[in-house]
SEFIZA-3560 file (N, C-alpha, C; in Angstrom, 3 decimals):
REM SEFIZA-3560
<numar><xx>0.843</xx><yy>-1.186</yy><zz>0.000</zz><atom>N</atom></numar>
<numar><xx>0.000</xx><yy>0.000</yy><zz>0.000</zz><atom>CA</atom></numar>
<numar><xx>0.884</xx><yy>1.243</yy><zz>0.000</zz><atom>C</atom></numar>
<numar><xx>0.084</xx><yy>2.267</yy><zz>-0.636</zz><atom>N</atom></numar>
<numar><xx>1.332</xx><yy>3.187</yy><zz>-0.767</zz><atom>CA</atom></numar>
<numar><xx>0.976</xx><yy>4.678</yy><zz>0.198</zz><atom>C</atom></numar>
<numar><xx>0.692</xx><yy>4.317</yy><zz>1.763</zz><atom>N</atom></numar>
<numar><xx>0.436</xx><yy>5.078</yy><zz>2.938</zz><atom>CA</atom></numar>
<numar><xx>1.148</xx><yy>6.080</yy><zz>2.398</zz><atom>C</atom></numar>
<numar><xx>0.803</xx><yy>7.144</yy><zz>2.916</zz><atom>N</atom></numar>
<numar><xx>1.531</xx><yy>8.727</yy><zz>2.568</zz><atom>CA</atom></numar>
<numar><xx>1.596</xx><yy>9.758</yy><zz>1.839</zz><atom>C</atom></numar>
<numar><xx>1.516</xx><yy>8.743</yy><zz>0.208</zz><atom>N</atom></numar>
<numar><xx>1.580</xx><yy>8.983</yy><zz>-1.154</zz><atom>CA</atom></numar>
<numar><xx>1.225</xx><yy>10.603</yy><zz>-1.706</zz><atom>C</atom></numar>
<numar><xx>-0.121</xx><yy>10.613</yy><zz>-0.964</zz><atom>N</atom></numar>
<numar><xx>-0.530</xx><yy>11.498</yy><zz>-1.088</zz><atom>CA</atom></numar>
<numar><xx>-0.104</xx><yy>13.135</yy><zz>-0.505</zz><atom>C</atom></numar>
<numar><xx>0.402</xx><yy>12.474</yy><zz>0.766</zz><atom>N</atom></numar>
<numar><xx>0.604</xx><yy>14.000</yy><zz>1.787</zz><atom>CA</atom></numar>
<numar><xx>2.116</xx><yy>14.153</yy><zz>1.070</zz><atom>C</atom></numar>
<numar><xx>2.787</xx><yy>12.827</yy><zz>0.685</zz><atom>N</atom></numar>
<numar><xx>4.487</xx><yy>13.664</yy><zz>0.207</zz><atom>CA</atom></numar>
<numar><xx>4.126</xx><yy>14.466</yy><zz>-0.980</zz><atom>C</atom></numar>
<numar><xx>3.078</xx><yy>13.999</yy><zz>-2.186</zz><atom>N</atom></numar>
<numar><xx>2.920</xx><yy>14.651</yy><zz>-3.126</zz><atom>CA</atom></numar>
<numar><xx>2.850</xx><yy>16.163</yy><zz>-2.969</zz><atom>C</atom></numar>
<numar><xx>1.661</xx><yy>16.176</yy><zz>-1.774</zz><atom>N</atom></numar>
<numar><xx>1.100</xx><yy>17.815</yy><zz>-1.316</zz><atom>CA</atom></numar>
<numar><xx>2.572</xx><yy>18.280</yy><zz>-0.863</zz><atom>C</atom></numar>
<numar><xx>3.431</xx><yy>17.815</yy><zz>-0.174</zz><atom>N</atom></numar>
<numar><xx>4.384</xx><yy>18.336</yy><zz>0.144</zz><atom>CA</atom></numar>
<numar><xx>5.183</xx><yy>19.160</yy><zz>-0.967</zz><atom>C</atom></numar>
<numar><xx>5.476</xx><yy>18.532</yy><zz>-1.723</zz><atom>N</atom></numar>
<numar><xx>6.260</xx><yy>18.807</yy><zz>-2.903</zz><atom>CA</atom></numar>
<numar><xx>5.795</xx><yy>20.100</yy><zz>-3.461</zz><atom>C</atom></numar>
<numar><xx>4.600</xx><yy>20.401</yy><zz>-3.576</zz><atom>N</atom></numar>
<numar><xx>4.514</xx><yy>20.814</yy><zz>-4.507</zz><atom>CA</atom></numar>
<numar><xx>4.181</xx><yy>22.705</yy><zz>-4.388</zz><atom>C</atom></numar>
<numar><xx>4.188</xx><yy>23.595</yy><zz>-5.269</zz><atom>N</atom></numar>
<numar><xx>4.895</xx><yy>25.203</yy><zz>-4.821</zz><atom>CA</atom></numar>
<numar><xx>4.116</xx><yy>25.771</yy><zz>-4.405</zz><atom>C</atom></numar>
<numar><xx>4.126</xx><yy>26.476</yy><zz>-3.270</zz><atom>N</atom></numar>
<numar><xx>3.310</xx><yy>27.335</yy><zz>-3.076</zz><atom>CA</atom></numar>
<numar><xx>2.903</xx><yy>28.769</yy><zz>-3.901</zz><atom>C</atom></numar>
<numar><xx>1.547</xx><yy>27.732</yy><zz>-4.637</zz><atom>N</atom></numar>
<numar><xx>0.878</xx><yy>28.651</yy><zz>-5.642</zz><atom>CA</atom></numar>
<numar><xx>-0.463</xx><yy>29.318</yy><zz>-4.552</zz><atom>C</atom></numar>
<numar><xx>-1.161</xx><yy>30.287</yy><zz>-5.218</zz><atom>N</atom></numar>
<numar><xx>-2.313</xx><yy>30.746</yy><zz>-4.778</zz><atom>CA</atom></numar>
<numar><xx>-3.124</xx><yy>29.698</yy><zz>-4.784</zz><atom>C</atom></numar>
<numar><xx>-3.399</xx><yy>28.805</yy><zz>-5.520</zz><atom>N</atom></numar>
<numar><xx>-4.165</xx><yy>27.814</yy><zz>-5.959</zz><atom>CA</atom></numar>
<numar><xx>-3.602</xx><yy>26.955</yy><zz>-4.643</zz><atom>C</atom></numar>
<numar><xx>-2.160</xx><yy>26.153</yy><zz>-3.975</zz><atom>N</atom></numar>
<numar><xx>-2.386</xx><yy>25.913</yy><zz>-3.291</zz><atom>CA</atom></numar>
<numar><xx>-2.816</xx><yy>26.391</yy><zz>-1.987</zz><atom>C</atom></numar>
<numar><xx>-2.522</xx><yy>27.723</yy><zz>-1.521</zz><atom>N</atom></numar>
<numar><xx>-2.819</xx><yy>28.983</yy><zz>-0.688</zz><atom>CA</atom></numar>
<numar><xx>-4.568</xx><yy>28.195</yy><zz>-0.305</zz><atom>C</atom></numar>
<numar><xx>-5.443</xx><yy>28.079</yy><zz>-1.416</zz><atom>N</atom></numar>
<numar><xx>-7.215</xx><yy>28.203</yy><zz>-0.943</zz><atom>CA</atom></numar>
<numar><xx>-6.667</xx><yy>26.513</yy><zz>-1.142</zz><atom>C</atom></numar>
<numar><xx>-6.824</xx><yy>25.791</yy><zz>-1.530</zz><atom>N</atom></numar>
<numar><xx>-6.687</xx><yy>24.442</yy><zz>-1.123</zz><atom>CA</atom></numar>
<numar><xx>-6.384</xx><yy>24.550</yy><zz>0.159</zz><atom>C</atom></numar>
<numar><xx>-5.570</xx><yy>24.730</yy><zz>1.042</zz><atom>N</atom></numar>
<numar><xx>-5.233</xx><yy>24.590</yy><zz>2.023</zz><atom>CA</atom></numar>
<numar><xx>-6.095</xx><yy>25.167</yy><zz>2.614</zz><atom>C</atom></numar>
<numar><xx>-7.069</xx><yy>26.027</yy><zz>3.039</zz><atom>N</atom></numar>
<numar><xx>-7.822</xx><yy>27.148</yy><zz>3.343</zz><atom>CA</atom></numar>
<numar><xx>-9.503</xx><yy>26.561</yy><zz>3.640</zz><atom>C</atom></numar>
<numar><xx>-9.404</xx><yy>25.842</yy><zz>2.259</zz><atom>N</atom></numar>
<numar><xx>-10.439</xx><yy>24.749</yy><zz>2.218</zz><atom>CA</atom></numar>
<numar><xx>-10.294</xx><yy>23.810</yy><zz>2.881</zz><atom>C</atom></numar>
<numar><xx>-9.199</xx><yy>23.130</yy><zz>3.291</zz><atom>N</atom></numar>
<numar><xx>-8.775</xx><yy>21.974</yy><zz>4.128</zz><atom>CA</atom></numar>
<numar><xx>-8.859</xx><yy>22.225</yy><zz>5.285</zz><atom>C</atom></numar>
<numar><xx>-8.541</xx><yy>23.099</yy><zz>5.733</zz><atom>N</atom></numar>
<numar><xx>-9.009</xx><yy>23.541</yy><zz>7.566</zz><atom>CA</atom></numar>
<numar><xx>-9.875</xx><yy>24.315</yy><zz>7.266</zz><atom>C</atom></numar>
<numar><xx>-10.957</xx><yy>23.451</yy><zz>8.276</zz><atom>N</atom></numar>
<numar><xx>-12.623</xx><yy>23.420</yy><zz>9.050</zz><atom>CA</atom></numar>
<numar><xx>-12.144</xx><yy>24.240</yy><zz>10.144</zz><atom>C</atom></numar>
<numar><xx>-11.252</xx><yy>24.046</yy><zz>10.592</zz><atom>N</atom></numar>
<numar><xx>-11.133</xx><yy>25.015</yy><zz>12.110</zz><atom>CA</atom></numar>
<numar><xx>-11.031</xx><yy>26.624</yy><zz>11.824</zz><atom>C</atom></numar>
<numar><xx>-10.624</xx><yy>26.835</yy><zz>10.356</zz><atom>N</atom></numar>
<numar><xx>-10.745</xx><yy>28.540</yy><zz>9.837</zz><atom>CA</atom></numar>
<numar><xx>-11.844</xx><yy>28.572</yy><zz>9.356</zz><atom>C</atom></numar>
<numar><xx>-13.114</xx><yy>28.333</yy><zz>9.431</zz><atom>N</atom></numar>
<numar><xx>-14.119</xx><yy>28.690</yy><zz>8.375</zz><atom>CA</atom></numar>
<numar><xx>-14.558</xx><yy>29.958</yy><zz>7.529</zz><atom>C</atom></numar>
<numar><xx>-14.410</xx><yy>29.786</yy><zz>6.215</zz><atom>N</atom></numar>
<numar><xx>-14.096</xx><yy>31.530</yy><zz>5.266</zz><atom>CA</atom></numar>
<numar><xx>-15.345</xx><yy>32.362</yy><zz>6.017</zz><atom>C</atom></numar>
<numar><xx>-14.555</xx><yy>33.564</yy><zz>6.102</zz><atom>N</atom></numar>
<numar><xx>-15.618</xx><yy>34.611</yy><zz>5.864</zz><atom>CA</atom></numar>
<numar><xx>-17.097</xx><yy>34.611</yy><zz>4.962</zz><atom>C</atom></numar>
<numar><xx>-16.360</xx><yy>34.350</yy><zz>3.666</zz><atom>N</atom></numar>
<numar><xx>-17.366</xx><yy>34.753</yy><zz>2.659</zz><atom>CA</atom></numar>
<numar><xx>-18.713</xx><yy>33.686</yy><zz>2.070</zz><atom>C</atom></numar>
<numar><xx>-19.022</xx><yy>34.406</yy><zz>1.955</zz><atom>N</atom></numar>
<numar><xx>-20.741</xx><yy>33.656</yy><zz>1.421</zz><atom>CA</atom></numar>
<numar><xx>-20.860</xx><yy>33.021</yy><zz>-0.205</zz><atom>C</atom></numar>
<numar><xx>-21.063</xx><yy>31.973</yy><zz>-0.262</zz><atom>N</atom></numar>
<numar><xx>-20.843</xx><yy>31.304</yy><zz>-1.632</zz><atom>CA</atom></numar>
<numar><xx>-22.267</xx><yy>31.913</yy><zz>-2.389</zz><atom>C</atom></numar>
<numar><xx>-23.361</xx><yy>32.369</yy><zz>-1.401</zz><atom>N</atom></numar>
<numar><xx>-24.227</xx><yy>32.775</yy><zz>-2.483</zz><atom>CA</atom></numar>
<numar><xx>-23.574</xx><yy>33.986</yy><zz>-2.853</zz><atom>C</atom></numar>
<numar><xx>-23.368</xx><yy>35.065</yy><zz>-2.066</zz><atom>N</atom></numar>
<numar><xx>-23.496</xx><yy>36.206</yy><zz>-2.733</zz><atom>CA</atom></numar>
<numar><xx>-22.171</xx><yy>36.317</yy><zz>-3.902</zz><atom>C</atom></numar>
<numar><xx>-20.926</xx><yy>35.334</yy><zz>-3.186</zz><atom>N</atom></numar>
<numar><xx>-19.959</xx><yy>35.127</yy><zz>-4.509</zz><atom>CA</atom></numar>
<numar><xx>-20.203</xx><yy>35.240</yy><zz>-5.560</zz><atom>C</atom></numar>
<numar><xx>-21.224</xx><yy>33.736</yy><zz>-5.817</zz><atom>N</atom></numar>
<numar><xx>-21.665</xx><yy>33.556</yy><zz>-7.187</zz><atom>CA</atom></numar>
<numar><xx>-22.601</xx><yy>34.516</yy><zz>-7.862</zz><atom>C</atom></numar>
<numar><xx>-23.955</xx><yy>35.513</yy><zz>-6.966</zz><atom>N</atom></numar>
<numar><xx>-24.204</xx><yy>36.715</yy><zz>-7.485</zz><atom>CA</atom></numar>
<numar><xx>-23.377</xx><yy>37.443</yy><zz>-8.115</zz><atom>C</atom></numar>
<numar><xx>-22.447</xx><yy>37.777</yy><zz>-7.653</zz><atom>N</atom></numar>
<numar><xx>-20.835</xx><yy>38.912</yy><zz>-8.265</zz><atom>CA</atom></numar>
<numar><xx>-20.775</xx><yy>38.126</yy><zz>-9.414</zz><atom>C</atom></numar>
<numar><xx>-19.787</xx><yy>37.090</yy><zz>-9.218</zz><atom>N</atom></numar>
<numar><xx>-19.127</xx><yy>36.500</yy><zz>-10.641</zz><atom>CA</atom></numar>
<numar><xx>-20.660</xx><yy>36.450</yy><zz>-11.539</zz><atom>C</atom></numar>
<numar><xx>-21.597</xx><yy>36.085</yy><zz>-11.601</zz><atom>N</atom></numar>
<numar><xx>-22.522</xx><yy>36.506</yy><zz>-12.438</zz><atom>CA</atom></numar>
<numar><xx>-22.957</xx><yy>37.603</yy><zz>-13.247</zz><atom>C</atom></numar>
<numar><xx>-22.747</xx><yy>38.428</yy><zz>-12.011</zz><atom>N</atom></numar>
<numar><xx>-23.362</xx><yy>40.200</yy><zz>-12.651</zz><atom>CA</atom></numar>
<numar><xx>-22.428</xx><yy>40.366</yy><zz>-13.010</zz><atom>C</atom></numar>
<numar><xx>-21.069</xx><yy>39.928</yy><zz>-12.641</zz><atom>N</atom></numar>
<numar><xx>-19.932</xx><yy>40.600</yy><zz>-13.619</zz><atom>CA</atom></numar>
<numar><xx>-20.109</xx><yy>40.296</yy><zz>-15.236</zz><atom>C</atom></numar>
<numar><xx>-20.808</xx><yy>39.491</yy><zz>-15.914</zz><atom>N</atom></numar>
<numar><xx>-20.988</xx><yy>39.189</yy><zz>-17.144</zz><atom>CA</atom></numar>
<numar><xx>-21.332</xx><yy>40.666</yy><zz>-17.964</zz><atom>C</atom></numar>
<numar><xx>-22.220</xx><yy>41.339</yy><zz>-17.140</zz><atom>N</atom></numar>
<numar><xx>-22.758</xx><yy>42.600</yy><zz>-17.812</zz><atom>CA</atom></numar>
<numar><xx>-22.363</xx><yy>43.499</yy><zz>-17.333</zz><atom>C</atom></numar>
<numar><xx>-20.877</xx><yy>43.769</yy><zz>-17.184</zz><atom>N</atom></numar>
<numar><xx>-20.342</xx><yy>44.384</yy><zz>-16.510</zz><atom>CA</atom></numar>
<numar><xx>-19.340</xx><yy>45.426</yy><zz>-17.829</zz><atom>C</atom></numar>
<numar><xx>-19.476</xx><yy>46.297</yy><zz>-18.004</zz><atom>N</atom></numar>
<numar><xx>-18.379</xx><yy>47.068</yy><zz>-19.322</zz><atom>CA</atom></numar>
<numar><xx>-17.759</xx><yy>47.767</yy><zz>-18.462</zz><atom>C</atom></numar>
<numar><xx>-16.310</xx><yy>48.265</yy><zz>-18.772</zz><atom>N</atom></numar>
<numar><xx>-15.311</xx><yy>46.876</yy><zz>-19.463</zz><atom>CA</atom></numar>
<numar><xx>-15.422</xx><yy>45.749</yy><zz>-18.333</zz><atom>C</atom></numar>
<numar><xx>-15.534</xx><yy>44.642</yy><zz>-18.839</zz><atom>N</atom></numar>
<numar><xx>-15.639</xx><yy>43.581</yy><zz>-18.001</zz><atom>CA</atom></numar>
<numar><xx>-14.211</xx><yy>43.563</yy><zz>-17.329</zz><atom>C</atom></numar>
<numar><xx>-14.231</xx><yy>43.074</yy><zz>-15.645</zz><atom>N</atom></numar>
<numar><xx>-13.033</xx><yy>43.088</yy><zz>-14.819</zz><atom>CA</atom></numar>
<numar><xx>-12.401</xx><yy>42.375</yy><zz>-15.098</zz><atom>C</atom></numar>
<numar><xx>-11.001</xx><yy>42.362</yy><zz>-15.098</zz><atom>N</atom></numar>
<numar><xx>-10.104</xx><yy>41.875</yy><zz>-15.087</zz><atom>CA</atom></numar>
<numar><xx>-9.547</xx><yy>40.887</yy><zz>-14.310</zz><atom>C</atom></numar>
<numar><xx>-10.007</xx><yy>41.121</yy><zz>-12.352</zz><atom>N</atom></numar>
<numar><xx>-10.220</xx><yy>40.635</yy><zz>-11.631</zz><atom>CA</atom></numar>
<numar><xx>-11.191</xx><yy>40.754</yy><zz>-10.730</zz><atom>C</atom></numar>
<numar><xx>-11.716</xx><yy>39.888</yy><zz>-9.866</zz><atom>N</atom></numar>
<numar><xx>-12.802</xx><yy>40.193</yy><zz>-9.670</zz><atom>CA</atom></numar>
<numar><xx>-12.451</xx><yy>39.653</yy><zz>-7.519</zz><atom>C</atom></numar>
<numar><xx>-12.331</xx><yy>40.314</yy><zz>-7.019</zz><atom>N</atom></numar>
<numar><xx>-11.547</xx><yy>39.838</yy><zz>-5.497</zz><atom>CA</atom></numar>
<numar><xx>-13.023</xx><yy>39.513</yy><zz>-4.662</zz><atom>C</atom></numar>
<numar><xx>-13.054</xx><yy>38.543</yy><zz>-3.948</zz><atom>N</atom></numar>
<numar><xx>-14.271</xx><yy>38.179</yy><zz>-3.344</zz><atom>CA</atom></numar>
<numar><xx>-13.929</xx><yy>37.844</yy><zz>-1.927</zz><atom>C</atom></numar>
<numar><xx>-14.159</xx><yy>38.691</yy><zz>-0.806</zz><atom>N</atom></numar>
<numar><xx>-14.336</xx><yy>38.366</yy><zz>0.649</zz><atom>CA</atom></numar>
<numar><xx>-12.805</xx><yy>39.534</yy><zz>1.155</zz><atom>C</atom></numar>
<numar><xx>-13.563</xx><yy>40.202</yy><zz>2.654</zz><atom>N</atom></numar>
<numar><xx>-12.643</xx><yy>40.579</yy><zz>3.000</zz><atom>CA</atom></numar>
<numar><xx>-11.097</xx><yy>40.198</yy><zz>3.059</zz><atom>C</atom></numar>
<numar><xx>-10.747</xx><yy>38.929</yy><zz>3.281</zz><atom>N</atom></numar>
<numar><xx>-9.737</xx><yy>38.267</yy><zz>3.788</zz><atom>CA</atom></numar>
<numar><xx>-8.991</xx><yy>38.178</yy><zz>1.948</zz><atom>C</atom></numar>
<numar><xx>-9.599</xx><yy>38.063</yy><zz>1.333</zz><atom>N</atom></numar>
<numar><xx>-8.924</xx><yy>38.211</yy><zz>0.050</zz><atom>CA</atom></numar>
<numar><xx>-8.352</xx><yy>39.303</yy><zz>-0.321</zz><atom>C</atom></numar>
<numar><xx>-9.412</xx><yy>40.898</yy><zz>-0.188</zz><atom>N</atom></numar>
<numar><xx>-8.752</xx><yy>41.933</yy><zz>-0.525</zz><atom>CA</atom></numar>
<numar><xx>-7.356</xx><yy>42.276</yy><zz>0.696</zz><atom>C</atom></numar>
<numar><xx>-7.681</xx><yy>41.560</yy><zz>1.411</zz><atom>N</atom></numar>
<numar><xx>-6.212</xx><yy>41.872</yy><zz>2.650</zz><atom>CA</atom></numar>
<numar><xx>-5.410</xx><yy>41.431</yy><zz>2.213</zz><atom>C</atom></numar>
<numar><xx>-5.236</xx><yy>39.901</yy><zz>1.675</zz><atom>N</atom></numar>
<numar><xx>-3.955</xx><yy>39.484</yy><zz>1.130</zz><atom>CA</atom></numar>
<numar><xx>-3.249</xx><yy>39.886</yy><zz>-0.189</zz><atom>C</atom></numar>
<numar><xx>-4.463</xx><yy>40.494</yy><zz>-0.794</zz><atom>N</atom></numar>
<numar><xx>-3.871</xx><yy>41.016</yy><zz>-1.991</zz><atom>CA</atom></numar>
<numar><xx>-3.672</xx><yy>42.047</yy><zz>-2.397</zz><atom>C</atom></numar>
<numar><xx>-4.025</xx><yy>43.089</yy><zz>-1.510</zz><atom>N</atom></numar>
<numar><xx>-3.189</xx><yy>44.372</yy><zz>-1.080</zz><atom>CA</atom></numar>
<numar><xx>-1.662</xx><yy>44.381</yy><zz>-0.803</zz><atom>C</atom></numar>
<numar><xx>-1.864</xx><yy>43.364</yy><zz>0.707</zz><atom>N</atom></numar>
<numar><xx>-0.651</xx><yy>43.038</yy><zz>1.323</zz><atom>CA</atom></numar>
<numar><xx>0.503</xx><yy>42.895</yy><zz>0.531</zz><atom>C</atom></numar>
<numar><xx>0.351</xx><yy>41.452</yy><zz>-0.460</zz><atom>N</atom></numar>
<numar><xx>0.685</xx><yy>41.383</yy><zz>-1.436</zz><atom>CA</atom></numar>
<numar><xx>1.542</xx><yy>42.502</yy><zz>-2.390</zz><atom>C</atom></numar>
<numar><xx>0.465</xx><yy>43.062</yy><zz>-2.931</zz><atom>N</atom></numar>
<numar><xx>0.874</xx><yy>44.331</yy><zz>-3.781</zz><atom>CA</atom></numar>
<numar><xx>1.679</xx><yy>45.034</yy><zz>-3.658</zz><atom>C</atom></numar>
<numar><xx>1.737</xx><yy>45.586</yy><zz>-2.081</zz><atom>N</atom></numar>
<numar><xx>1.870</xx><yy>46.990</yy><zz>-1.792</zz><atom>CA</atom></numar>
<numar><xx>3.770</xx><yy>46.396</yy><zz>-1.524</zz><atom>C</atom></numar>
<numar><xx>4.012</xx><yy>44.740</yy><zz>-1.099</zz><atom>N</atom></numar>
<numar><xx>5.330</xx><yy>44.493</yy><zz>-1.006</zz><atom>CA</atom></numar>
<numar><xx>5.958</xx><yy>44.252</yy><zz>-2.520</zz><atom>C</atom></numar>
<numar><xx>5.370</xx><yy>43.886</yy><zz>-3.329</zz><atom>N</atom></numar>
<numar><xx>5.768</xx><yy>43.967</yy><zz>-4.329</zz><atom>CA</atom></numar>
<numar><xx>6.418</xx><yy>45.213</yy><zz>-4.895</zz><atom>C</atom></numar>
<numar><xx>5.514</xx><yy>46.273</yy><zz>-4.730</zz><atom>N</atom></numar>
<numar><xx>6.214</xx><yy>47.612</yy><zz>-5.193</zz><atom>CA</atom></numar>
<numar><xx>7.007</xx><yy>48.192</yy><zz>-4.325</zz><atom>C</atom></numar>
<numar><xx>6.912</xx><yy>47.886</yy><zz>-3.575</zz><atom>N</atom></numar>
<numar><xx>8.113</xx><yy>48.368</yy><zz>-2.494</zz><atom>CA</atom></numar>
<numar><xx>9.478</xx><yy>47.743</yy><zz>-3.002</zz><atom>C</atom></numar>
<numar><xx>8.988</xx><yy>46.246</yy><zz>-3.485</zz><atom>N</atom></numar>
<numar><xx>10.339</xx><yy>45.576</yy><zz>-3.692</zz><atom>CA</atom></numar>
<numar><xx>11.611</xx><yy>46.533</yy><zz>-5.100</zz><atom>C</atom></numar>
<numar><xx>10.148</xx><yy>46.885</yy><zz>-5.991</zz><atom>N</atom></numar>
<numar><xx>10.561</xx><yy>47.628</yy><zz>-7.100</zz><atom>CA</atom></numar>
<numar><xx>11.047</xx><yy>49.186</yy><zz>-7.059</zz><atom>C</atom></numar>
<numar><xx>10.448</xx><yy>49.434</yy><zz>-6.360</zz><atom>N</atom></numar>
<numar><xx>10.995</xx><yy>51.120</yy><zz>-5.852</zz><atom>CA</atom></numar>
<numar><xx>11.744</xx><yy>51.449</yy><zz>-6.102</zz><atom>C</atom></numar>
<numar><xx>13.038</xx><yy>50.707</yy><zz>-5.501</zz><atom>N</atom></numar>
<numar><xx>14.413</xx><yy>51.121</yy><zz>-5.181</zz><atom>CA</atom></numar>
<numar><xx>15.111</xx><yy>50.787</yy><zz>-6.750</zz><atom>C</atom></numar>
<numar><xx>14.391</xx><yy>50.911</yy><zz>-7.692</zz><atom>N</atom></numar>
<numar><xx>14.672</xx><yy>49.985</yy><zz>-8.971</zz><atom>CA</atom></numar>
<numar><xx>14.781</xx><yy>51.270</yy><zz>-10.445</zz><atom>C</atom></numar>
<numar><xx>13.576</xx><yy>52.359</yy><zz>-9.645</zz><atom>N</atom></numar>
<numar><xx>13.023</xx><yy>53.131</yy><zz>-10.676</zz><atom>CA</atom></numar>
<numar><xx>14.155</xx><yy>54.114</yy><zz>-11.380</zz><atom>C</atom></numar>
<numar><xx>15.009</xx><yy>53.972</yy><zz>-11.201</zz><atom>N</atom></numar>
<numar><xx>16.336</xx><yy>54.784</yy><zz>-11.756</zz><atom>CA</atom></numar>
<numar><xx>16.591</xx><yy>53.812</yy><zz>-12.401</zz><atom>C</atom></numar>
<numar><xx>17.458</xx><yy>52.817</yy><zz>-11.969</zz><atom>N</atom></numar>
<numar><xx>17.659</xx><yy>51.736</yy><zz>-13.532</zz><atom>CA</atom></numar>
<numar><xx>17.162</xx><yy>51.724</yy><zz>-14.168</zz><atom>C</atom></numar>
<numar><xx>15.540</xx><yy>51.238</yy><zz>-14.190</zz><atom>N</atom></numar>
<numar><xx>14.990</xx><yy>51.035</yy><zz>-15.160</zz><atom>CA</atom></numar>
<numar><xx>14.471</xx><yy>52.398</yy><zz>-15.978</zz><atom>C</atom></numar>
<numar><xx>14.824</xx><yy>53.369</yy><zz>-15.884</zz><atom>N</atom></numar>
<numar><xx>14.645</xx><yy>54.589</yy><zz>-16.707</zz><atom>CA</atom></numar>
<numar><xx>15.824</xx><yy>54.851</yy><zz>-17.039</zz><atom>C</atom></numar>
<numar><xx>17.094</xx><yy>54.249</yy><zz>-16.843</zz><atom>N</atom></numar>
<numar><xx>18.578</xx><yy>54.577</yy><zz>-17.287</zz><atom>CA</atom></numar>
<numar><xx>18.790</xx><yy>53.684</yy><zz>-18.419</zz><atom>C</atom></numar>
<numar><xx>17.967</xx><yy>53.005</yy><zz>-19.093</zz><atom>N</atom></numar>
<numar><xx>17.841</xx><yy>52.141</yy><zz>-19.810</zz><atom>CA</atom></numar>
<numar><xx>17.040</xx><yy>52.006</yy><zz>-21.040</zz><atom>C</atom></numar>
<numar><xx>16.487</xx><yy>53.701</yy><zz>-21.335</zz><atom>N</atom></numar>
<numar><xx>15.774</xx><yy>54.303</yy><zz>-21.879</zz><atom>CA</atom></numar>
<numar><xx>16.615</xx><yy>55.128</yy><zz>-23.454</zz><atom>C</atom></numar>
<numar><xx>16.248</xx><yy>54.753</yy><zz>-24.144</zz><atom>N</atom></numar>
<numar><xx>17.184</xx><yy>55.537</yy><zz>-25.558</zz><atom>CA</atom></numar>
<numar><xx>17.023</xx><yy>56.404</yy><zz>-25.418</zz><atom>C</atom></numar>
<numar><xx>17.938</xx><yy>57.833</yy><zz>-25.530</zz><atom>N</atom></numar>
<numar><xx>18.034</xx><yy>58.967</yy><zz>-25.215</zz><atom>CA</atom></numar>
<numar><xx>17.085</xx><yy>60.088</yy><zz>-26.360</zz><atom>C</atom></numar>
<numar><xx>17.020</xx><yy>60.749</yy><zz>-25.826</zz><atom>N</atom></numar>
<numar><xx>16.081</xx><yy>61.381</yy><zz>-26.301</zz><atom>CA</atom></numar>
<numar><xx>16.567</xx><yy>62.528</yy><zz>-27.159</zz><atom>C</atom></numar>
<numar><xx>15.816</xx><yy>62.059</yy><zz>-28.687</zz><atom>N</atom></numar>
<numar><xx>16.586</xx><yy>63.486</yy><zz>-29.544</zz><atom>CA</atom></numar>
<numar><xx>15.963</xx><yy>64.658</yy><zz>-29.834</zz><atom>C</atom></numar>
<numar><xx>16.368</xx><yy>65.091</yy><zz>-30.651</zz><atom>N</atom></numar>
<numar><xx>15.778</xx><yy>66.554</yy><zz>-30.677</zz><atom>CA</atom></numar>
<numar><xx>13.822</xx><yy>66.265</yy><zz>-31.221</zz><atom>C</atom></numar>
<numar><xx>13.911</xx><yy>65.744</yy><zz>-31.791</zz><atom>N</atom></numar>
<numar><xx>12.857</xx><yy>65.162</yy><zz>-32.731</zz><atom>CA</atom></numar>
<numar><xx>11.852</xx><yy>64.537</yy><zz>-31.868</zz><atom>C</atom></numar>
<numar><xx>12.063</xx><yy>63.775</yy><zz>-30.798</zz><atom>N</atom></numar>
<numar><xx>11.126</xx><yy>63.379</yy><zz>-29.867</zz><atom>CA</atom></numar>
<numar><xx>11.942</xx><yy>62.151</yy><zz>-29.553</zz><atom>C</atom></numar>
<numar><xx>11.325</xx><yy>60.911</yy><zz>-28.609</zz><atom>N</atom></numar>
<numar><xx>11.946</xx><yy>59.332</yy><zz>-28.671</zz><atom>CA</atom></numar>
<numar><xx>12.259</xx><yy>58.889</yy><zz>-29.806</zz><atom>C</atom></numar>
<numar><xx>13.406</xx><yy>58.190</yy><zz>-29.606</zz><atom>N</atom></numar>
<numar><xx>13.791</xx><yy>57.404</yy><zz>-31.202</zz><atom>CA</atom></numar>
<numar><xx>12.959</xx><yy>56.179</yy><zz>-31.239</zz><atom>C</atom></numar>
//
């Protein structure tokens, strides 16, 4: 029998967002915030939605992490914004080349 099989697999494997709510779903002892009806209301009405979203964030605890998220991300880049404008073809009389 191949006892384990399963939990070494879960082990292995990267921490994606996708595993992030798997796991989330797996502990009963956190039960989500959010409401599966009114979810599926949103993702619905978003159909008739112009311009339709791009993303669509559902439940407090989501927009927290993905702020959180964000806001370290650009922080990470910050310190960046001179390189990456030093890297820019110089500018001629005429306008950008």
């Amino acid at each position: 029998m191949r006892h384990g099989f399963v939990e070494q697999r879960r082990a292995r494997r990267p921490k994606t967002p996708a595993a992030f709510v798997r796991g989330m779903l797996a502990d009963e002892s956190r039960p989500s915030p959010g409401d599966p009806a009114k979810m599926a209301a949103i993702i619905i009405g978003s159909v008739d939605t112009t311009p339709a979203p791009k993303r669509i964030v559902l439940g407090s605890d989501s927009y927290g992490i993905i702020v959180k998220a964000l806001t370290e991300r650009l922080a990470d880049i910050e310190p960046q914004k001179e390189i990456a404008a030093s890297t820019d073809f110089a500018a001629t009389p005429d306008g950008p080349r």
